[in-house]
N, C-alpha and C positions, 0 to 999 in steps of 0.2 A: 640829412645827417651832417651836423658840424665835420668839418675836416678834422680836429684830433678824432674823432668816432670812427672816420673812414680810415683814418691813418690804423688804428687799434686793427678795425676787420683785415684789413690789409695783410697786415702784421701774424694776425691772428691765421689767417688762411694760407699765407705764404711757410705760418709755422707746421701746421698740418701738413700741407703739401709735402715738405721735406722728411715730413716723421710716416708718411706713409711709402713716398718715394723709399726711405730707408728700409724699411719693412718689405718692400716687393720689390727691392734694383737686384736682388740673386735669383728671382723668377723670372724679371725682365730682359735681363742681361745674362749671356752665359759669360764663363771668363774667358774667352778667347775674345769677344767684344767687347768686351768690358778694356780690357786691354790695349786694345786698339784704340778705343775711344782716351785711355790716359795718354798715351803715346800722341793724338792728335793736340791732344793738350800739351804737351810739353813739347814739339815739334813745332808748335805756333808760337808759343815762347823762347824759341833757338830761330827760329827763322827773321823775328820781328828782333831782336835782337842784333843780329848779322845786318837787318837792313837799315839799320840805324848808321853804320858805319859803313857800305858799300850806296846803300841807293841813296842815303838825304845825302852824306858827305864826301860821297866820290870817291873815295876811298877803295884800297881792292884786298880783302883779307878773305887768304886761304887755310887760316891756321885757327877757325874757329873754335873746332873740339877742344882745344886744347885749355880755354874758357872753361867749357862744359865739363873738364877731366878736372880738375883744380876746385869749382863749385862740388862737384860730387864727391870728393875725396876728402876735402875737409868738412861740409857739413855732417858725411859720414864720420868720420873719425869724433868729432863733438857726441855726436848721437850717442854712435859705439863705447867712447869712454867714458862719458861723463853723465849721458841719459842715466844709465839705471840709477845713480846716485839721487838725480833730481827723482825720479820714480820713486823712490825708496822715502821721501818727504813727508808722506802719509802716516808711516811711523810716527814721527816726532811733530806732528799736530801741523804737517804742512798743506798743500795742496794736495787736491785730490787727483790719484794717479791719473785720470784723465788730463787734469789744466795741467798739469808739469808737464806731460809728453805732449801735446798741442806747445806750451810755450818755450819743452826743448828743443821740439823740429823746428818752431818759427826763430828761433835763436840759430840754429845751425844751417837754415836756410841763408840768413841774413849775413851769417858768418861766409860760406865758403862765395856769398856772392859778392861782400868785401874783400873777400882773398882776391877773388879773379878781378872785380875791379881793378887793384894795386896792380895784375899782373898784365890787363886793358893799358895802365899809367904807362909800365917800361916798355909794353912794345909802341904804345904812342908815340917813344919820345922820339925813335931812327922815322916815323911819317914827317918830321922836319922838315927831312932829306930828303926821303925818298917818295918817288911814287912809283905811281903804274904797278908793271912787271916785278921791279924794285924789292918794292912794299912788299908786295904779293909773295915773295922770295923768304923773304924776313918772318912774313907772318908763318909762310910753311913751315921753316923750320924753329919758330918758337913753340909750334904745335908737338914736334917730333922730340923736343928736346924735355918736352913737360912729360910726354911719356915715357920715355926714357931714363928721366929721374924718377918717375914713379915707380917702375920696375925696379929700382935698386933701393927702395923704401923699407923695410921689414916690418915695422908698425901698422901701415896698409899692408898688406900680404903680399908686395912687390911683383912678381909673376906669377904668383899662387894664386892671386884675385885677395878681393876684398869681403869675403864672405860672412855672415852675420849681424849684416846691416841690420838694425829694426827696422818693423816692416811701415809703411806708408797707411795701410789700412790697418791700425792697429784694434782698433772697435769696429770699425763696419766699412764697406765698401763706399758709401757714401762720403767718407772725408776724403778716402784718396780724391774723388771726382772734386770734392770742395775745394782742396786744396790745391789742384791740379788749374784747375780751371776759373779761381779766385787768381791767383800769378798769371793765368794768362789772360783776363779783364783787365788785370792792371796793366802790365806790361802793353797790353793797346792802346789801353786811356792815356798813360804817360805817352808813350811815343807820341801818339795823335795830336797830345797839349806842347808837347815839343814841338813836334813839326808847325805846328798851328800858332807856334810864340816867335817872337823876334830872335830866340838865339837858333830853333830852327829856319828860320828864313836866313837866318848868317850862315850855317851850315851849307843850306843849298845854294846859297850865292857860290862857296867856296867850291862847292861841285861843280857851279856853273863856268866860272872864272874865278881861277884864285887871286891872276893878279889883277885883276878889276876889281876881287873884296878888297886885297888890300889900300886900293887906292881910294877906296869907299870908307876906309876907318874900321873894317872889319880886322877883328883878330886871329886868322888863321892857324895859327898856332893850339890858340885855347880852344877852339873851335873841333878842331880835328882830334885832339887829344881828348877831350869831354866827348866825342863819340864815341872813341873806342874803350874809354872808363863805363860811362853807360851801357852799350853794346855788350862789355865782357861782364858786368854786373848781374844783367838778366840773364845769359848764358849760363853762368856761377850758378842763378836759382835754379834754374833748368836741369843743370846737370845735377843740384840737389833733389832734386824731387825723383828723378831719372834712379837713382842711385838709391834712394828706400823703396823706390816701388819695386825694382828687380829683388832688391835685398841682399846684391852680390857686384861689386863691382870688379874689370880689369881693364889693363894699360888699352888689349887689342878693340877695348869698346870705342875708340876715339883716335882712329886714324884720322890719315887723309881723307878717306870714304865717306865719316862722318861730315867734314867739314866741307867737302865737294857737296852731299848732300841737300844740306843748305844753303849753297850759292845756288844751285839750282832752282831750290823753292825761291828763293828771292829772284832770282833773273826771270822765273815761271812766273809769279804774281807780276812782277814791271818793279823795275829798279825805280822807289822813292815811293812806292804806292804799301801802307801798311796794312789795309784791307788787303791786298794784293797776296801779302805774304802771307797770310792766314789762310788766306781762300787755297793757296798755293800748298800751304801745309797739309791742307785736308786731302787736299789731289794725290798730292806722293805718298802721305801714310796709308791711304786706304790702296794707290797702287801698288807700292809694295805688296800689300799681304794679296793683292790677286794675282799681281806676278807671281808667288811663292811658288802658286800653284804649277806654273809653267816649268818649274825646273825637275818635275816629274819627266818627262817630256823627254828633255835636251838629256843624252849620251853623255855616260860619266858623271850624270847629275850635277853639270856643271850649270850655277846660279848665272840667270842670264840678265838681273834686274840691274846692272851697274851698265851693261852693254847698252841696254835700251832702253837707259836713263841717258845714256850720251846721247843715242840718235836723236833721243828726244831733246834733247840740248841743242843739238845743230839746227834740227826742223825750224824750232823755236825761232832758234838765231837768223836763218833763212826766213822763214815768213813772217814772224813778227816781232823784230828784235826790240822793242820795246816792251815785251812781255803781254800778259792779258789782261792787265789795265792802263800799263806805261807807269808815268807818274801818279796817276788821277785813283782816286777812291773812289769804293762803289756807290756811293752817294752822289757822285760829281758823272755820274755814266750818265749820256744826255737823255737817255729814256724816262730815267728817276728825277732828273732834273726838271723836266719836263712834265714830269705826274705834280711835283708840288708846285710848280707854275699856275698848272690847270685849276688845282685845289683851292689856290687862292681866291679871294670873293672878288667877283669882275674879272678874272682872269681866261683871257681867251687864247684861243690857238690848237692845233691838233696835238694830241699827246707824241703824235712820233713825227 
């Protein structure tokens, strides 16, 4: 079969596939899984995010949510004001309500992740200065200050929440997973091609020695601040997608808690490794919901998932403080390494 023929069945079967997938994901999936499974998605696009800016560029920010609080607030408020009007285009010989709502959430995803971008620029600009601890100071408190201004918002519902959102899965549950999981493919590819590019290799010089890049013609400066623009970019989607899929947002979704969170899933995968932080996502969202169950358990029903999120932090840090791949992707793990070695024609050696 000529390859445009294969290309067609391809195409053709991949098309089915998802029109049946569509048809049986409410038989397959209940919603409490179903749920969990969007969450792993958009947890892998806040984690990969975060490690954009602490693992390639050394970098040390505690004040992520505050990214994720900013993306979800404004591409809500877009949705919220301004959707039904583009919905309403059918009327007057527009698009049909379906492509307006796909191209109003793809506009207001892009929108609140340009918001938080700008808001990645100003806190970039005191990483000049500072580091370490410093940083990490700064970032906290740009986190607490975006909530804070949130709550005295009336437009967003300030400390009422944000209720009314449109919802994510507006036609079928298979888009939210589409779109959930379409941002977090990319959001890998990009990092990946970053890391994989010479302005990612200037980045991790600047992790490695900053004053060695600079002595090397590296720009420290653009370098550090293009993380944290990028970084808070994907954050922004994150916390847009985050934010129609509840359908209700507020300030206490995006504490510290939050943004502790994801230093964890990054520090759990290995600082600089973006496989890492995926792999790392999947571990804490699915722990969480098995923790839940333990807070039956504990007197006063007090949640014990933040306690023994720490130990698990210290463990970590104690046994293997480079995380569970360090820098390295799972591609680069010597066993995989060593299966495509084998695979090669003439290639000899034991696989492990």
């Amino acid at each position: 079969m000529a390859r445009p023929g294969r290309r067609l069945v391809v195409a053709g079967a991949v098309l089915a596939a998802l029109i049946l997938l569509d048809a049986n994901l409410p038989h397959l999936l209940d919603p409490y899984h179903f749920q969990i499974l969007i969450y792993i998605g958009i947890n892998i696009i806040f984690a990969v995010s975060l490690n954009l800016i602490n693992g390639i560029t050394g970098q040390f920010s505690i004040g992520h949510a505050g990214f994720m609080a900013i993306g979800a607030y404004v591409s809500a408020y877009i949705t919220y004001y301004f959707g039904p009007g583009l919905l309403s285009a059918e009327k007057t010989g527009g698009p049909p309500p379906g492509l307006a709502g796909e191209a109003t959430l793809l506009l207001a995803l892009v929108a609140g992740g340009l918001a938080a971008a700008g808001a990645g620029y100003i806190v970039g600009l005191p990483s000049l200065r500072l580091k370490g601890d410093y940083l990490a100071i700064v970032t906290l408190g740009f986190g607490e200050i975006i909530r804070v201004f949130i709550l005295n918002i009336d437009s967003v519902g300030g400390a009422r929440g944000f209720s009314g959102v449109p919802p994510l899965q507006t036609f079928s549950p298979l888009r939210s997973l589409f779109w959930v999981f379409l941002v977090a493919i990319v959001t890998v590819l990009v990092s990946i091609r970053l890391v994989s590019s010479a302005h990612g290799r200037a980045m991790m010089a600047v992790r490695e020695d900053e004053i060695a890049a600079e002595a090397m013609g590296v720009n420290s400066t653009r370098y550090k601040v293009s993380a944290f623009v990028i970084g808070a970019f994907f954050a922004g989607v994150s916390g847009g997608l985050f934010g129609h899929f509840l359908q209700y947002l507020n300030p206490a979704m995006f504490t510290f808690v939050q943004s502790f969170e994801a230093v964890i899933m990054v520090v759990l995968g290995g600082m600089g490794s973006i496989s890492g932080s995926v792999l790392a996502a999947v571990i804490m969202t699915i722990l969480k919901e098995v923790l839940r169950e333990v807070k039956n358990y504990t007197p006063y029903g007090i949640d014990p998932r933040m306690v023994l999120f720490s130990l698990l932090l210290i463990v970590l840090m104690l046994t293997r403080p480079t995380g569970l791949l360090g820098s390295r992707e799972v591609w680069d793990v010597a066993p995989l390494r060593n299966l495509r070695r084998r695979a090669r024609p003439g290639a000899g050696g034991d696989v492990w």
